[in-house]
VOGU-3710 file (C-alpha; in Angstrom, 3 decimals, decimal comma):
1> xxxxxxxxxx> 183,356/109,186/125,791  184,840/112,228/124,576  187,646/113,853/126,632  187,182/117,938/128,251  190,040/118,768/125,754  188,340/117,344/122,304  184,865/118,929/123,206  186,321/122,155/123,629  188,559/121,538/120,396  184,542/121,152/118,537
11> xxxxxxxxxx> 183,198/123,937/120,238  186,509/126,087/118,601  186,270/124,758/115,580  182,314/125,568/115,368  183,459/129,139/116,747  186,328/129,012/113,540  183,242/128,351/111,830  181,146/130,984/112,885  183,509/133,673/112,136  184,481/132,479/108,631
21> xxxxxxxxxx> 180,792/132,550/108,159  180,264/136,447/109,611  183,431/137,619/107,141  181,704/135,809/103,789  178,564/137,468/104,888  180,054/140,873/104,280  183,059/140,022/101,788  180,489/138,448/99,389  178,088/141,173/97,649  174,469/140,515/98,540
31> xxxxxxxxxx> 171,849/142,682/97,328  170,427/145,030/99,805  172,723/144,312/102,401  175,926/145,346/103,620  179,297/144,412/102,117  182,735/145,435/101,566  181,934/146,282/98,339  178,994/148,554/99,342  178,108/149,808/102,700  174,819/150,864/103,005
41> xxxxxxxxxx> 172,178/151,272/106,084  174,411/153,926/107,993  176,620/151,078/108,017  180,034/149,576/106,938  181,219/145,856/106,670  183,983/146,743/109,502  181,066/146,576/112,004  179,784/143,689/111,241  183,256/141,619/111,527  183,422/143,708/114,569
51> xxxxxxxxxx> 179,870/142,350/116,134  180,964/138,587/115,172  184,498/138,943/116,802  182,695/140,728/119,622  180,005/138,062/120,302  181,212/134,805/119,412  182,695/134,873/123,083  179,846/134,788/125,114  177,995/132,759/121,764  180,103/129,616/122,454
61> xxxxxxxxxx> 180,876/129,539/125,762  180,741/126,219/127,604  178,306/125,837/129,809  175,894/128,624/128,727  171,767/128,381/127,988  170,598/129,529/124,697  168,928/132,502/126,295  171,950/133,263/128,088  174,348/132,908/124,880  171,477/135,629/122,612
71> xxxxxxxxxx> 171,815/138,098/125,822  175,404/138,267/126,068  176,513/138,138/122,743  173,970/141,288/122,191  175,463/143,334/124,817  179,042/142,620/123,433  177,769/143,168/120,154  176,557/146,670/121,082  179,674/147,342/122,652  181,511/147,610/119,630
81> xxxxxxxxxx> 178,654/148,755/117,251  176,370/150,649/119,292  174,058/149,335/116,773  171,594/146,259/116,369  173,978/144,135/113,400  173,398/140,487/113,973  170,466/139,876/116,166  168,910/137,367/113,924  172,066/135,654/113,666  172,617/135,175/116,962
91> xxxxxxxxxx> 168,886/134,141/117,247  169,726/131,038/114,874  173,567/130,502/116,001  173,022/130,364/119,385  170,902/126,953/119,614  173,685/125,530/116,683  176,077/126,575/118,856  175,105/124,440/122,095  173,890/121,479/120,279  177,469/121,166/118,900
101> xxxxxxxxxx> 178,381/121,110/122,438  176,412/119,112/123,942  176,809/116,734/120,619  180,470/117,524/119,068  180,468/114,179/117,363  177,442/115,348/115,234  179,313/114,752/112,243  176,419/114,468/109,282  173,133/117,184/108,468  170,901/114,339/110,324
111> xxxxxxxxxx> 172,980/113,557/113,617  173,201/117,881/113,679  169,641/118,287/112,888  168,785/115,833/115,566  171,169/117,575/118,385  169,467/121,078/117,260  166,282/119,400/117,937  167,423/118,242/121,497  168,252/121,629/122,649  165,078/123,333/121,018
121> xxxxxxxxxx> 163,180/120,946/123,119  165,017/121,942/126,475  164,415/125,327/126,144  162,658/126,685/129,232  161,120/130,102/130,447  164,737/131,615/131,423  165,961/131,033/128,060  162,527/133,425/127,008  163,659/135,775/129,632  167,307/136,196/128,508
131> xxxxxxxxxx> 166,182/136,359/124,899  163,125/138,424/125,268  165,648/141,082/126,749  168,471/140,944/124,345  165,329/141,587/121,670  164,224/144,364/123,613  168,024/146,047/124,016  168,751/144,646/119,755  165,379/147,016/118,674  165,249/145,189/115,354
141> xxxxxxxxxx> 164,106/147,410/112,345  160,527/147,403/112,258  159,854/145,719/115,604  155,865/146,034/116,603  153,749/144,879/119,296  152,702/141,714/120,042  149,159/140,892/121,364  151,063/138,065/123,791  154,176/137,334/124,670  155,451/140,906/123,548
151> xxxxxxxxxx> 159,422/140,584/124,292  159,089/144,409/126,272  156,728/141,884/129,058  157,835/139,528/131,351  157,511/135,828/129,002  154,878/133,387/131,199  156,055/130,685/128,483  159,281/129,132/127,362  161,411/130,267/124,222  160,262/127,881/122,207
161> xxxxxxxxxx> 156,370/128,287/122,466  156,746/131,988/122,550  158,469/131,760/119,431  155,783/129,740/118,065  153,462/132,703/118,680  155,501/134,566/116,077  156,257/131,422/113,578  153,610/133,148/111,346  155,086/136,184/110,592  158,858/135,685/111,191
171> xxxxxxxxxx> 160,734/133,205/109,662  163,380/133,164/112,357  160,685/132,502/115,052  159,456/129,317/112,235  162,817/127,908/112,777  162,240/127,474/116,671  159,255/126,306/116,231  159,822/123,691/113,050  163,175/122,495/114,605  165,359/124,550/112,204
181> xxxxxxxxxx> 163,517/122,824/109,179  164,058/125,411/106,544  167,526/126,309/107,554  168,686/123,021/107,500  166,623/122,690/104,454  168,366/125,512/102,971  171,857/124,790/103,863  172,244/121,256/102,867  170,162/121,542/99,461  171,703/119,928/96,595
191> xxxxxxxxxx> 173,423/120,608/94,160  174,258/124,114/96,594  177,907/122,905/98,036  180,373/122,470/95,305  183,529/120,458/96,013  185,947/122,483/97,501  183,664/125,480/98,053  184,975/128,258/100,661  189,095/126,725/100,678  190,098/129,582/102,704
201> xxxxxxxxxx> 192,577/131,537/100,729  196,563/131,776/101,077  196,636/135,289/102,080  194,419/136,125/105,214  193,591/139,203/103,838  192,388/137,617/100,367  188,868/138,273/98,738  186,874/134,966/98,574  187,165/132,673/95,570  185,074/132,651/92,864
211> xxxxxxxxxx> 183,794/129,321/93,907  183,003/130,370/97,276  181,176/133,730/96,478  178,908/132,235/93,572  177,813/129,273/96,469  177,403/132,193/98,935  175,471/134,630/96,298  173,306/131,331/95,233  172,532/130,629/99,148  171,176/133,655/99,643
221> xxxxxxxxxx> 169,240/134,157/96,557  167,531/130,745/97,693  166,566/131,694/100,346  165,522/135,885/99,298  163,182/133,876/96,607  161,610/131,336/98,765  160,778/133,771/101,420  159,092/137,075/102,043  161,882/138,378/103,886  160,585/138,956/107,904
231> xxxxxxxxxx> 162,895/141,885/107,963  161,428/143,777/104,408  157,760/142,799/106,001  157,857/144,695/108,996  159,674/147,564/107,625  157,781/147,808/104,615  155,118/145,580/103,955  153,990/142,544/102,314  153,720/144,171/98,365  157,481/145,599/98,329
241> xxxxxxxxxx> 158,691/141,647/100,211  156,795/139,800/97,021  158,547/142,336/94,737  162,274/141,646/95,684  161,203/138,032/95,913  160,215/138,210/92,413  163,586/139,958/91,704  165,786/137,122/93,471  163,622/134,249/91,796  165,023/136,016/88,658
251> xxxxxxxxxx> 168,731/136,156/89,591  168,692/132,538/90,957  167,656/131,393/88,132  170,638/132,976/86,137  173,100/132,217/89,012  171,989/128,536/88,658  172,727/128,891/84,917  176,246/129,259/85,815  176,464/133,244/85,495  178,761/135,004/87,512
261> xxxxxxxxxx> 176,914/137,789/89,110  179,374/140,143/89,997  180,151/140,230/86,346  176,827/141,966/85,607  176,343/144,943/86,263  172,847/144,648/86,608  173,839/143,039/89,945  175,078/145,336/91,635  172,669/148,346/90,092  170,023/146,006/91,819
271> xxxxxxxxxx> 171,993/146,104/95,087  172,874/150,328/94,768  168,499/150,782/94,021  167,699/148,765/97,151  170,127/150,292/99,798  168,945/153,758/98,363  165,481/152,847/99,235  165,959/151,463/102,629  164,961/147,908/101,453  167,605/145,529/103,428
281> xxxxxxxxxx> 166,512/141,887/103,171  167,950/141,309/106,563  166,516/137,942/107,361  167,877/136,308/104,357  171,115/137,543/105,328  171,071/135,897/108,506  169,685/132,401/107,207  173,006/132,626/105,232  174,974/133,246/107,676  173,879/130,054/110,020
291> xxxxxxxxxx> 173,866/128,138/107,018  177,378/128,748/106,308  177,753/127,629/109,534  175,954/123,972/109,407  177,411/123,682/106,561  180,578/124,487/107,528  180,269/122,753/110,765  179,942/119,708/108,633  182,618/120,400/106,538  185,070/120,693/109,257
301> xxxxxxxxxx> 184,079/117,307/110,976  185,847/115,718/107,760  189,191/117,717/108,456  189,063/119,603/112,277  192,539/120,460/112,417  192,856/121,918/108,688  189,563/123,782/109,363  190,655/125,213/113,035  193,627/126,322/111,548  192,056/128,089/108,379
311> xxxxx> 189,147/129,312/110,456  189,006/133,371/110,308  190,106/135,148/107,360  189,001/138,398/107,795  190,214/142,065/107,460
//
C-alpha cells in the first residue's frame, strides 16, 4: 500500500507536471493563440502562467471532487486574470488530476486511461453543480444556450451525462463522455514523443528546446487538423473551423516532414492573420495542454525525483 507521504509526492509531481505544461503552452508559438512571442486576444502570456500558478492549488488538492477542483481553480484563476484563460483546461485537468490521486501508481497510458475512466464514472450531480457554476462565472467565448441542462440552471443530472448532452458539439464535453478517448488518443500517438523531448533546460528562465517546441507545435497541429475547433465553432461558425483545419492539415504535414516552423515565416504570418481576425483555436490549445500533461505524467513515473525537481520553468 502506498504511504500518505508518496501519494502526496505523485500528486506534486503531477502538479510539477501541470505547470511545465501551462508555461510550454505559451512559450511555444501556436497559431491563433497566445504566446510569448505574440500576445493577442487582449491578452499576454504573463496571464496565462499567472492562471496556472493561480489554480493548480485548489486543481490538486487532496481530497477534492472534480466539480469542486473546476470551481475553485476558476475563482483563483479570475483572481489574478479577471479574465476566462484556462477554463477548458481545467475542464480536462481536473479529472487527470484526481485519478492520479486516487491511482499514483498509474505508471503506463493504459493503467492512466483506466484510473481516468474510474473517476469519470463516479462523477455525480454535485460535481455538475460545482462545474455548471465555474462555467457560468468562466463565460467562455461564444457560450449559447442549451435546450437542457443549460450550465446558467440548476443540473437534474450528473457531470458526466450532462456533458454527454454537449458531446456533439464540444469536443471537451466528447472527452467526458468517451472516457478521454481522443485526448489520450492524441497524447500518446506515435511517432509524437521523441526521446528526450521537453529536458527542462539549465537556466529556469530558458526558451524551450528545439526538440520540445517542434513536439509541442506538432501536438497541436494534430489535434487543430483533426478537429473543428469547439472554440472557432461557437464564435464563428462551422465554414471559418473547416478553413483553419484545412490550414493546420497543411502545416502538419510539413512539420512531420521535419521542418522547423518557426523558421518560416509563413508560420508566424499565419499566426499574426488569425489573432487579427479574432480566430483563436482555443480548444486545441487546451487538448495540448492536458496532453502535455499525460504525457508528462508518464514521463515522470520513469524518473519522479528528476521530474519534481525540474518541474516549473517559467518566467
Amino acid at each position: 500500500m502506498m504511504t500518505t507521504n508518496a501519494r502526496q509526492a505523485a500528486i506534486e509531481r503531477a502538479r510539477a507536471c501541470f505547470l511545465r505544461a501551462c508555461w510550454l503552452d505559451v512559450a511555444v508559438r501556436k497559431p491563433g493563440n497566445v504566446s510569448q512571442a505574440s500576445p493577442g486576444h487582449g491578452m499576454q502570456a504573463s496571464m496565462f502562467i499567472a492562471s496556472a500558478e493561480a489554480a493548480a492549488g485548489a486543481l490538486f488538492e487532496p481530497g477534492l471532487r472534480v466539480g469542486a477542483r473546476i470551481e475553485a481553480a476558476v475563482a483563483a484563476t479570475w483572481a489574478v486574470a479577471g479574465c476566462n484563460t484556462n477554463l477548458g483546461i481545467l475542464l480536462l485537468c481536473a479529472p487527470i488530476a484526481l485519478a492520479v490521486e486516487q491511482h499514483p501508481q498509474a505508471a503506463t497510458p493504459a493503467a492512466l486511461r483506466a484510473a481516468v475512466a474510474s473517476v469519470l464514472a463516479a462523477l455525480d450531480i454535485d460535481d455538475a453543480r460545482a462545474a455548471y457554476r465555474a462555467i457560468a462565472q468562466a463565460h467562455p467565448g461564444g457560450l449559447g444556450t442549451a435546450p437542457a441542462e443549460d450550465v446558467r440552471d440548476a443540473p437534474s443530472v450528473d457531470l458526466r451525462a450532462a456533458m454527454a448532452l454537449a458531446a456533439d458539439r464540444d469536443l471537451i464535453a466528447r472527452q467526458y463522455r468517451d472516457g478521454f478517448a481522443d485526448l489520450f488518443a492524441l497524447a500518446f500517438q506515435q511517432p509524437m514523443q521523441p526521446a528526450g523531448w521537453g529536458e527542462a533546460p539549465a537556466d529556469a528562465g530558458a526558451p524551450p528546446d528545439t526538440v520540445t517546441v517542434a513536439f509541442v507545435q506538432r501536438l497541436y497541429l494534430a489535434c487543430l487538423s483533426a478537429f473543428p475547433d469547439s472554440h472557432i465553432v461557437r464564435k464563428h461558425g462551422e465554414r471559418v473551423a473547416q478553413t483553419v483545419m484545412t490550414a493546420a492539415q497543411a502545416w502538419q504535414e510539413r512539420a512531420g516532414a521535419g521542418v522547423a516552423l518557426d523558421a518560416d515565416p509563413g508560420f508566424a504570418a499565419w499566426d499574426f492573420s488569425l489573432k487579427a481576425a479574432g480566430v483563436n483555436p482555443g480548444t486545441s490549445a487546451d487538448f495540448t495542454v492536458a496532453a502535455l500533461l499525460l504525457s508528462g505524467w508518464i514521463r515522470s513515473c520513469a524518473a519522479p525525483a528528476r521530474e519534481a525537481a525540474n518541474g516549473w520553468h517559467g518566467s
